[in-house]
Phi, psi and omega in degrees: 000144175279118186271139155311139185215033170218157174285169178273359160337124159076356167237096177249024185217120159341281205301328178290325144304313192304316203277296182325321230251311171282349174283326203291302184186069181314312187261002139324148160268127202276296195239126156237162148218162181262126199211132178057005242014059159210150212283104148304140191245185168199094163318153183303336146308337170265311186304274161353331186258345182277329194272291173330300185290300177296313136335286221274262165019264156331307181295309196281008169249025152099020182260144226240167175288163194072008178282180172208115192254133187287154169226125195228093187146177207271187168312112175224183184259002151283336181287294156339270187299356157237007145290286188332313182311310202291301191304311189304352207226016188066002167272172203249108192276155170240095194287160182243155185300146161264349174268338183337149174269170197292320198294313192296300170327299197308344179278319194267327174316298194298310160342274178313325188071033187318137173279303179207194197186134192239119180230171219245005147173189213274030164277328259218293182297339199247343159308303208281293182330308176316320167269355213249017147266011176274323176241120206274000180251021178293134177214358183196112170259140192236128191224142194264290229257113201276001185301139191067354193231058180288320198232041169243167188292109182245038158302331195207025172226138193229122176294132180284346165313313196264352184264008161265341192287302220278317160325282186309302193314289237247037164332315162297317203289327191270343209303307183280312182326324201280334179299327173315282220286339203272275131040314187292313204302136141252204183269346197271302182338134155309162176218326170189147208253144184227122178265145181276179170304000199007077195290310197263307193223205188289137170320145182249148171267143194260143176259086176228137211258183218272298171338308179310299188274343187266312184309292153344306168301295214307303245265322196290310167336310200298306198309330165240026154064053166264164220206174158302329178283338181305157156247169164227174163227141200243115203209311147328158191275141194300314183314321194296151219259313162315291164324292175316321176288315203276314201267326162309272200313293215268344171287313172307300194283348155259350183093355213264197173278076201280118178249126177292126192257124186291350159190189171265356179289312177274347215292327168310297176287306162342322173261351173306299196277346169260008177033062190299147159258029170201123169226156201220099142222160178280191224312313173321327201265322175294290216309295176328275244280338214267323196285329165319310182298327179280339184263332141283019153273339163293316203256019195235148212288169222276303204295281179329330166261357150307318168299293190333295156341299197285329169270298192300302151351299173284327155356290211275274155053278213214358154340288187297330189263010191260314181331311196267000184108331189284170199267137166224131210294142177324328184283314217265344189275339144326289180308332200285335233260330178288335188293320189276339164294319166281324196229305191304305219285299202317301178328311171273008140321299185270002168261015175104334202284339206292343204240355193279114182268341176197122199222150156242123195232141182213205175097294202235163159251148205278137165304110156337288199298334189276322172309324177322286180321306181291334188266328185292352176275340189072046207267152172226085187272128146233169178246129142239143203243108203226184166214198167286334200253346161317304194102014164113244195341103156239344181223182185214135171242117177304127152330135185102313164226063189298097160212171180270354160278344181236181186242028161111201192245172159310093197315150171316109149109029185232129156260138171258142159212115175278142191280178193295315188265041162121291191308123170309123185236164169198149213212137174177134237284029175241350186287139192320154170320273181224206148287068204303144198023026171242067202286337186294295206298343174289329170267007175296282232261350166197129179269196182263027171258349179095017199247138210266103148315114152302339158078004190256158166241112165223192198206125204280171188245113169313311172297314196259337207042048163281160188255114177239109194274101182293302194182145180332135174292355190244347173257346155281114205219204174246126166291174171315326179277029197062343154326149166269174188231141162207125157305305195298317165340304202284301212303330187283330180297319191274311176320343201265034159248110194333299174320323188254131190266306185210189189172130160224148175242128188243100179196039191268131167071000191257209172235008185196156177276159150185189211200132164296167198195114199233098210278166188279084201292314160276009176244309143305309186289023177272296242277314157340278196296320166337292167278029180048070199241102185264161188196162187235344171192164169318327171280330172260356175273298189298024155230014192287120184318292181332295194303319177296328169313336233249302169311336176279334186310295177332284165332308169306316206282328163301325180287314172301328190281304180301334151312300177317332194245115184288358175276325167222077180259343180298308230279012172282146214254126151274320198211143202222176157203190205232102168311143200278009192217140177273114166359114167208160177314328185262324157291002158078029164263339172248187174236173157325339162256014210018078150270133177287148193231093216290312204272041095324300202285326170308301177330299205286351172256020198303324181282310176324316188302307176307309177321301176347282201280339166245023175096338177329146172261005164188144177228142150314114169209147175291135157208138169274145197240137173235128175301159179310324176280009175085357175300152147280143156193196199217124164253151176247173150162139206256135207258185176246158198233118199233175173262144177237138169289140200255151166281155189243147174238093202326293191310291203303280160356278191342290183307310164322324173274000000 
């Protein structure tokens, strides 16, 4: 196997890692993706002359250093190379969400002042055009997939084949410029401009230079011993912050092998067959995959899920603690050992799971039962907690000390401090430049000593020195009684249930919870067909007497779990309802990363929020909807609104009085 044997001396730039990495193990594999189904590889050395070709490229179609090039499309292993292609020419790349709608491009393209921008086919081409007499200094677009755009106007449209053919011819003429501008690049040098999520207002561009991402890559690599041979799969959105450290930063700096999924649609079977040994998604994706298991555990014959229960069980048992190294009985560990043949191994097979030496979920925090399930499979799931202006990394959960209430100790080279109302700071060689053209909110948000507000209210542990993130700092609040109230708490306890897809919780300032309720569409409409349940949409399955009995159970059962914790035993939902529309992204109820975007979504139900709240047993409401073609329309429906049993808490009573 091939060792890394330099230091971070002297690789103060990606293209200056990519040259370590082809002198180093030139002949490693960088990249695959999989197209028509079957996988292409590209060594680190071929991925270079690809990198190369495409720079030179760039110079002859004029992008001068200081630019800015948009990267538009899902993972591919030209889209990668062409944030590098940018950093070798001195431009600055800003990859964008793809599913993003034209009007949200046209903010960040006009932000930025993007020159040109490469995208990965002609859905993609026909956003920018739609906008791009609006931006007056956009002047040259590059498209991977030529399909459909035979007879559209290519003055300013360029196929990414011929703007690499057009490199090489012109190879002599650019060869030194492009070595000059490669030649410049440090640590100071921007290295990739990234927009948040914009939970609250318009997306910020976050500014982070090669210091930011190579310090980071290098300590978090360190920190879990990824090495070259590893793999990963790069399957997230390219525009996420994640995404970039991991298939950019730490791929560079280790060597390892970033694999592309031929679509999203294959993305399941795809990680089956490349079976990464480092893996990452957030909350959302573990959550799906536990509701996929369950549902073929329904539909799977009496003796078989008999087994499965009886095992999974012993799982949960003694799964974690075989995980970490700790003592466990000869029996159990036998029994255990029985577990993985009949039920754990096939299971982490067919999830893709069998090679993962080391995963992570971060973005949102993950429901305990469900983070529980995969390490009791003996999947070794840690959590981290991190952000965009980090460069991703601020805690870690080190081997060994894994749990599902913290997010880990201070990644290497990170200080922490909480502030007197809670809130978490943090300073450390990954934090952003700045707020591209935005000075007010960049001295908002780090002061001048470098220490980052995070906007989360947690708290360090004395005993362990984990970092326990309670719930966003401005959604943490106090109820009438003074109880606290933190929603992401409830939410992630009902989300670990297959049926609920999502849950906004409402009780800041109130004398009670209650709570939106967003059903699972494939885990219900499973649980339908089964039971001979005919339905016609989503809005009428999501009214269903059953379905609603079944969602109230839950909510109890939650409510009884949310008593035990005396600190937030107020926070049990008396009364809820199961919404006639799913959240989605495009009506500005989530963001792009799909986080809920609570006080948007409280305006826009506001008469649902009241009904809550004023005893109704149902209320009517109208709501506008925008179809996948960007059309508008109106769902009606009149909802049913019901009551949940709450646990009563003596101590918590007391104190109230």
């Amino acid at each position: 196997m091939a060792h890394l044997t330099e230091g971070v001396e002297g690789l103060r730039s990606i293209p200056a890692l990519l040259a370590r990495n082809v002198s180093q193990f030139g002949s490693s594999p960088a990249y695959r993706e999989k197209e028509y189904g079957i996988w292409q590889s590209w060594t680190w050395a071929e991925t270079a002359k690809e990198i190369e070709a495409l720079a030179l490229g760039l110079l002859n179609l004029g992008v001068e250093e200081g630019d800015f090039i948009a990267i538009i499309g899902r993972n591919r292993p030209y889209l990668y190379w062409s944030m590098v292609a940018a950093q070798s020419v001195g431009a600055i790349p800003v990859p964008l969400y793809q599913d993003a709608v034209a009007e949200e491009m046209e903010y960040v393209l006009d932000h930025c002042g993007a020159r040109f921008a490469i995208v990965s086919d002609q859905e993609q081409v026909d956003k920018v055009i739609e906008i791009q007499d609006d931006l007056h200094q956009f002047e040259h677009m590059i498209y991977l997939d030529p399909r459909g755009l035979r007879k559209y106007d290519h003055r300013r449209l360029h196929e990414f084949s011929h703007v690499q053919d057009q490199g090489r011819a012109a190879r002599d003429e650019f060869t030194a410029e492009l070595e000059a501008r490669i030649a410049k690049l440090d640590y100071d040098s921007t290295c990739v401009m990234l927009y948040t999520s914009g939970t609250t207002g318009k997306p910020k561009g976050v500014v982070l230079s090669n210091r930011n991402i190579i310090e980071t890559a290098k300590s978090s690599s360190e920190f879990d011993h990824l090495k070259v041979d590893d793999e990963v799969l790069a399957y997230l959105p390219m525009a996420w912050v994640g995404d970039f450290i991991f298939s950019i930063g730490q791929a560079y700096w280790s060597g390892f092998c970033v694999n592309c999924p031929e679509s999203p649609e294959t993305m399941m079977t795809d990680l089956r067959e490349i079976a990464p040994s480092y893996y990452f998604a957030p909350p959302r994706v573990f959550e799906t995959q536990l509701t996929q298991i369950m549902i073929r555990m329904e539909d799977s014959g009496a003796f078989k899920k008999k087994v499965f229960d009886y095992f999974m069980e012993h799982a949960r048992k003694v799964g974690p603690s075989i995980l970490d190294g700790e003592s466990v009985s000869t029996f159990d560990r036998l029994k255990y050992r029985l577990g993985e043949m009949m039920v754990y191994g096939p299971l982490k097979n067919a999830l893709g799971f069998s090679k993962v030496r080391v995963g992570y979920t971060a973005g949102e925090a993950i429901g305990p039962e469900i983070f529980d399930f995969y390490r009791s499979l003996g999947i070794n799931l840690k959590q981290l907690y991190g952000q965009t202006e980090a460069s991703v990394f601020i805690t870690q959960q080190p081997d060994g000390e894994v749990r599902s209430d913290t997010v880990g100790v201070p990644s290497p080279g990170v200080e922490i401090r909480i502030a007197e109302n809670g809130e978490v700071f943090y300073r450390s060689p990954g934090v952003f430049v700045e707020y591209y053209k935005n000075a007010d909110s960049t001295a908002d948000t780090k002061d001048a000593e470098g220490w980052v507000a995070t906007g989360d209210a947690g708290f360090i542990e004395e005993s362990s020195g984990h970092l326990r993130i309670i719930d966003r700092a401005k959604d943490v609040g106090t109820m009438a009684d003074g109880a606290m109230f933190a929603p992401k708490y409830v939410e992630n306890k009902l989300k670990f249930y297959p049926n609920i897809l999502e849950a906004v919780v409402f009780g800041a300032e109130r004398d009670r919870c209650t709570a939106f309720i967003n059903i699972d569409l494939t885990a219900v409409g499973n649980w339908a067909e089964r039971n001979n349940i005919a339905y016609a949409s989503y809005q009428e399955l999501a009214g269903h007497p059953q379905v609603l009995e079944t969602i109230q159970g839950h909510i109890e059962e939650v409510n009884a779990s949310v008593a035990q914790d005396e600190m937030l035993s107020g926070c049990q939902v008396h009364r809820f309802l199961v919404l006639h529309k799913e959240l989605d992204a495009d009506d500005g109820e989530l963001t792009r990363t799909r986080k809920v975007r609570r006080k948007i979504i409280g305006e826009k139900f506001e008469d649902l929020v009241n009904a809550l709240y004023d005893g109704s047993p149902s209320v009517y409401t109208e709501t506008e909807v925008t179809y996948e073609d960007g059309r508008k329309g109106k769902i009606k429906a009149t909802l049913e609104i019901r009551d949940a049993k709450v646990v009563s808490v003596p101590s918590r009573q007391m104190a109230a009085e």
